[in-house]
C-alpha positions as CSV (number, residue, x, y, z in Angstrom):
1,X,132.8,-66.1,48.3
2,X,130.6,-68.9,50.3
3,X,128.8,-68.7,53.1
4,X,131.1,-69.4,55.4
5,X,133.4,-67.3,54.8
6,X,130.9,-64.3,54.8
7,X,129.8,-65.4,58.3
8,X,133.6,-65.2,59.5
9,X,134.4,-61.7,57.2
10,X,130.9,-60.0,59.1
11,X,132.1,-61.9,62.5
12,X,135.4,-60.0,62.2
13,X,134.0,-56.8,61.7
14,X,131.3,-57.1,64.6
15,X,134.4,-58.1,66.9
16,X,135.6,-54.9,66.5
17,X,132.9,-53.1,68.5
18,X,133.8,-55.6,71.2
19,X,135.2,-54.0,74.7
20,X,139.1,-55.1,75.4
21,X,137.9,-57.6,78.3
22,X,135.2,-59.1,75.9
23,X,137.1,-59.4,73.1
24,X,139.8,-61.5,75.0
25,X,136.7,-63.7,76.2
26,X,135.5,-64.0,73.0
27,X,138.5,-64.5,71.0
28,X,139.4,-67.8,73.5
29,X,135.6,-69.0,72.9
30,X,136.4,-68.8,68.9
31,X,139.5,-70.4,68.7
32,X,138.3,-73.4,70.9
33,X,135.2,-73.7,69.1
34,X,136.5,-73.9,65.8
35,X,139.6,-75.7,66.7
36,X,137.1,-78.1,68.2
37,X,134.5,-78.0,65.1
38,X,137.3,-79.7,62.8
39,X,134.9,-82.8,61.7
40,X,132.1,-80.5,62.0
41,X,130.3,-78.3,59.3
42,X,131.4,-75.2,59.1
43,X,128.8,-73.1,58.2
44,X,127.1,-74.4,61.2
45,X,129.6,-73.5,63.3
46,X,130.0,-70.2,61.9
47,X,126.7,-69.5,62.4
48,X,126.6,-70.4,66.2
49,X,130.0,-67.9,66.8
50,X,128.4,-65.1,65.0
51,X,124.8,-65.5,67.0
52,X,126.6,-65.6,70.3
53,X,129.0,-62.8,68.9
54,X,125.6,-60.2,68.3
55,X,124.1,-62.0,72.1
56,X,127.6,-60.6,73.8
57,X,127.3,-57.1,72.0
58,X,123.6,-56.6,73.1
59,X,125.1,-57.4,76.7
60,X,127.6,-55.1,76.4
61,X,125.1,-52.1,75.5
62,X,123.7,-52.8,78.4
63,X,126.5,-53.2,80.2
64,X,126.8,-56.9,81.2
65,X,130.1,-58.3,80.9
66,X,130.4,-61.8,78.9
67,X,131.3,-63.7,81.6
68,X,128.1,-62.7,83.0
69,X,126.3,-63.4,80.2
70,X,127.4,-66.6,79.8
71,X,126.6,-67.9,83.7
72,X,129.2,-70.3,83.7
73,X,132.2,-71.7,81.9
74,X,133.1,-71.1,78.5
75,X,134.2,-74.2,77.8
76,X,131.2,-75.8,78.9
77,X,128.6,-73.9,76.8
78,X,131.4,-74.5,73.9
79,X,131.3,-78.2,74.5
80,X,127.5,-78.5,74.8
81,X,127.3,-77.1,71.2
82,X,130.3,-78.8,69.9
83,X,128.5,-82.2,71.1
84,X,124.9,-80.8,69.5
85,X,126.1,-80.6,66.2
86,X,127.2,-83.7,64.2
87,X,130.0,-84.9,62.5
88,X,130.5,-84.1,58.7
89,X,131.9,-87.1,56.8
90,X,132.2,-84.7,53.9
91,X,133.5,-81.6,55.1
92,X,136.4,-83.8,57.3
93,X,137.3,-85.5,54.0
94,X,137.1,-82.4,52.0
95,X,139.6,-80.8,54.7
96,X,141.9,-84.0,54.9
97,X,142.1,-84.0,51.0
98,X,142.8,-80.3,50.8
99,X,145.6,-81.2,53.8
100,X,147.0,-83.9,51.5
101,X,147.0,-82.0,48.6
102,X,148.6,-79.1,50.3
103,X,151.0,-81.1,51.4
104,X,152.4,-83.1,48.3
105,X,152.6,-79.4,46.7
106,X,154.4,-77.6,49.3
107,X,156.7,-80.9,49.6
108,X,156.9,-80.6,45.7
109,X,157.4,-77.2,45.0
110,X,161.1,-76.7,46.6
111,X,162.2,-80.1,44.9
112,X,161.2,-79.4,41.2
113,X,163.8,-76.3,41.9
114,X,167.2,-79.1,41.9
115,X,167.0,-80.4,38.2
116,X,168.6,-83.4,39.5
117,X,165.8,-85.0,42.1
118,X,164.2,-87.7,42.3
119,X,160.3,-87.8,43.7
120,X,159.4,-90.4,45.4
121,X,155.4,-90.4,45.7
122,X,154.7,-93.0,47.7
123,X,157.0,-91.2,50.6
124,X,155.0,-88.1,50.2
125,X,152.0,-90.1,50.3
126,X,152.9,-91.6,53.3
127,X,154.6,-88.5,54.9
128,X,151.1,-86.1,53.9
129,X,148.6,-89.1,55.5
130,X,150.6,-89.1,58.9
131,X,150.9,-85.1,59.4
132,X,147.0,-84.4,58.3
133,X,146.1,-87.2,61.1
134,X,149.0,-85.6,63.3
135,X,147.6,-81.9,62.6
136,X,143.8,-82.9,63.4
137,X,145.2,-84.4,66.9
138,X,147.3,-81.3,67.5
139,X,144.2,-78.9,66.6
140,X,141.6,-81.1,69.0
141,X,144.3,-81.2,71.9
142,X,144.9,-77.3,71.9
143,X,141.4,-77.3,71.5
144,X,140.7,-79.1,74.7
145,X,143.8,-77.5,76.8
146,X,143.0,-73.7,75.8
147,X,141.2,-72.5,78.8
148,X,143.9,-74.6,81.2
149,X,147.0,-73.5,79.1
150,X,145.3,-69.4,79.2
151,X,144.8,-70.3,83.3
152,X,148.5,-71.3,83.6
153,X,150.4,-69.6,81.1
154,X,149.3,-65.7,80.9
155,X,152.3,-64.6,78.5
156,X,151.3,-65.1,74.9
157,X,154.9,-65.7,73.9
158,X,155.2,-68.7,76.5
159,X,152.1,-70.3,75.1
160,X,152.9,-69.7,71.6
161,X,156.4,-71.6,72.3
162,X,154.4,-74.2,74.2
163,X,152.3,-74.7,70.9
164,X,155.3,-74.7,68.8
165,X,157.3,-77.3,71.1
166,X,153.9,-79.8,71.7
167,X,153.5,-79.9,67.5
168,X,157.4,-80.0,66.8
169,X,157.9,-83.4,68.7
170,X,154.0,-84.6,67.2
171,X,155.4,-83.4,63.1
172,X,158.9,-84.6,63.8
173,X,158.5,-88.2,62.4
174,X,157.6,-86.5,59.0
175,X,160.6,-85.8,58.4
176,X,162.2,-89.3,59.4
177,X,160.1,-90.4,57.1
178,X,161.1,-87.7,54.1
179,X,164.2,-88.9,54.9
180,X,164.8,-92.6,55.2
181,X,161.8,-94.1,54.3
182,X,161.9,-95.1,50.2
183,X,159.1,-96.7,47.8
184,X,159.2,-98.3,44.4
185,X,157.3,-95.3,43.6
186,X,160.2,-93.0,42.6
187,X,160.7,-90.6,39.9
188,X,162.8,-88.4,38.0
189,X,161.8,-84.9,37.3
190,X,165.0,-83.9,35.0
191,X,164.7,-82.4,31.4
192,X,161.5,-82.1,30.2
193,X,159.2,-84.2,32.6
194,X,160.8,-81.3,34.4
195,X,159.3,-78.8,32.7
196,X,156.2,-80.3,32.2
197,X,155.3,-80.8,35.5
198,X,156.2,-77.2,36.5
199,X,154.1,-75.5,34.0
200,X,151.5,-77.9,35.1
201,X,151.6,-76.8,38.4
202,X,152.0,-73.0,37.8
203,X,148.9,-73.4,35.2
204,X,146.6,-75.2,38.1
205,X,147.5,-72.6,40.7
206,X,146.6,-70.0,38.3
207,X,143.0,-71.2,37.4
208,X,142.8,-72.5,41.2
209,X,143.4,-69.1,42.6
210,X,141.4,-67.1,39.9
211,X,138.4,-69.3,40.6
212,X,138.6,-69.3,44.6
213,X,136.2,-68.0,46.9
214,X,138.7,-65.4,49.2
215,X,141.9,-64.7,46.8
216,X,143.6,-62.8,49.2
217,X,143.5,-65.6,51.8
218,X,144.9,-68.7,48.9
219,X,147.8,-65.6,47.5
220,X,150.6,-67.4,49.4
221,X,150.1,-70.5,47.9
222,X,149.9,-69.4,44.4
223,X,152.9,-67.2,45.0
224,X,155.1,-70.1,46.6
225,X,153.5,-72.2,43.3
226,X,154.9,-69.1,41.1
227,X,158.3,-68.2,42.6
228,X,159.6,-72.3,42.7
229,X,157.8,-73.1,39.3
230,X,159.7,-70.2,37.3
231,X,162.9,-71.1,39.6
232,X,162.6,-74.9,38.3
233,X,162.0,-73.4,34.8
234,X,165.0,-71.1,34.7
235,X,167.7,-74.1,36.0
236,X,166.3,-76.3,33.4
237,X,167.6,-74.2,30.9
238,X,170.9,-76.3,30.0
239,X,173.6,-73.1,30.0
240,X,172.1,-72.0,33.4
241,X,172.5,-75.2,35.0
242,X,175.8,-75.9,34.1
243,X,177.0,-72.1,35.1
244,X,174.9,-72.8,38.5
245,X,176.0,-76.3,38.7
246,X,179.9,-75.6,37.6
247,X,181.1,-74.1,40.9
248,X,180.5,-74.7,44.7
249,X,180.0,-70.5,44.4
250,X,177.3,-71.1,42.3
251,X,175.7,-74.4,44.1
252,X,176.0,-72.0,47.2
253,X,174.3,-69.1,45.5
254,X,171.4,-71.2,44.5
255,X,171.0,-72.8,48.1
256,X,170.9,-69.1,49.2
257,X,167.9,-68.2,46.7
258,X,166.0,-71.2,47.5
259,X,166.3,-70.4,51.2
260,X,165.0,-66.6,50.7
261,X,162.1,-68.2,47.9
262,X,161.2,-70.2,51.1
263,X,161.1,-67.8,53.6
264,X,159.6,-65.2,50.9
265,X,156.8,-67.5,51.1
266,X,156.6,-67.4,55.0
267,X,156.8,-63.7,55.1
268,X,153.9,-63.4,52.5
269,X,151.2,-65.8,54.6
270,X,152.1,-64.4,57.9
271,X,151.3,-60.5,56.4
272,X,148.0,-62.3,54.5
273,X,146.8,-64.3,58.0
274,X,147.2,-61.0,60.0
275,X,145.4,-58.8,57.5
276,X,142.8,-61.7,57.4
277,X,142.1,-61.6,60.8
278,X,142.5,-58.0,61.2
């Protein structure tokens, strides 16, 4: 486990002792710092929350309220930080490589389960570079509109569909370009190169997982790596894909387990994320 991610597992606990109105307080104060902190370095950043996190419980014991505490706006002391610590050239690559990466796998994985597709990597190249740039501006903007969309829009569900709307229409050309956009740099992932390239993947998840810092946290990926890596193994076998392939029953049936593999994977990160932040 690194440091960082011991600062956010004892921050997490400490919030706990938090009153209801300061852990709202608080909990807006986190999220825009860090989604503000993107290009910043994190242990840094981690720090600073955890610091202010033990200044807000000592007010509380005595009872001052944060808002007190704090003397004036939230986001102001948050920017003042944000603008005091500096850039980090190799933490923002680090993040947009892990982005990219995460992205050609989770655009992969699905794919290598139809025997017959074709990859085409300079599309997922080109798709991954546009939605990490895409996802940075989406995570500075909500950064910067927290504390107006909280002032405006009290119900969580309304923001939480205004957050879901705003990145929809910002990721949407991703998938014009999945779609119509072609390269040169196509393909085919039938037969063996099939195979290959599945166990390749399963094998890297493995030792990736094994040898991360917060296993519990990365489990989704490796089971979504898993659950389409044996599913591209098993309709490589030749008798299973013709019996699968045969009838529009069994082209149906298929659809139908990728679609549950898929949200299988959804329902897995959502339960890890809450437990995480629990």
């Amino acid at each position: 486990m690194n440091s960082s991610q011991k600062l956010i597992e004892k921050n997490n606990s400490l919030r706990k002792e938090l009153n209801l109105k300061n852990e709202v307080f608080y909990s807006d104060f986190l999220i825009y710092m860090r989604l503000g902190s993107i290009t910043k370095k994190e242990t840094i950043v981690e720090n600073i929350l955890l610091e202010i996190l033990e200044d807000i419980l000592d007010a509380q014991r005595e009872n001052i309220d944060a808002n007190k505490y704090f003397g004036k706006s939230p986001k102001m002391v948050a920017d003042d930080i944000l603008k005091s610590i500096p850039n980090s050239i190799t933490d923002t690559v680090k993040l947009a490589m892990t982005g990219l990466f995460s992205f050609a796998i989770m655009t992969l994985l699905p794919v290598l389960a139809n025997p017959n597709a074709k990859i085409d990597v300079g599309n997922m190249i080109l798709a991954g570079i546009y939605t990490c740039l895409a996802s940075m501006l989406i995570l500075k903007q909500i950064a910067r509109s927290i504390y107006v969309i909280n002032r405006f829009m009290s119900n969580k569900v309304v923001r939480y569909v205004t957050y879901f709307v705003l990145a929809s229409a910002v990721l949407a050309p991703v998938y014009l370009i999945l779609l119509f956009v072609k390269t040169p740099l196509t393909f085919s992932l039938n037969g063996f190169a099939g195979v290959m390239v599945s166990v390749l993947i399963m094998a890297g998840f493995i030792v990736w997982w094994l040898r991360s810092n917060d296993r519990r946290f990365n489990f989704p990926m490796l089971f979504a790596a898993l659950v389409f890596g044996i599913l591209s193994l098993i309709i490589r076998i030749p008798n299973v894909q013709d019996t699968v392939f045969r009838s529009q029953f069994g082209k149906n049936s298929y659809a139908i387990i990728i679609i549950i593999a898929l949200v299988s994977f959804y329902v897995v990160s959502h339960i890890v994320h809450k437990k995480q932040s629990d």
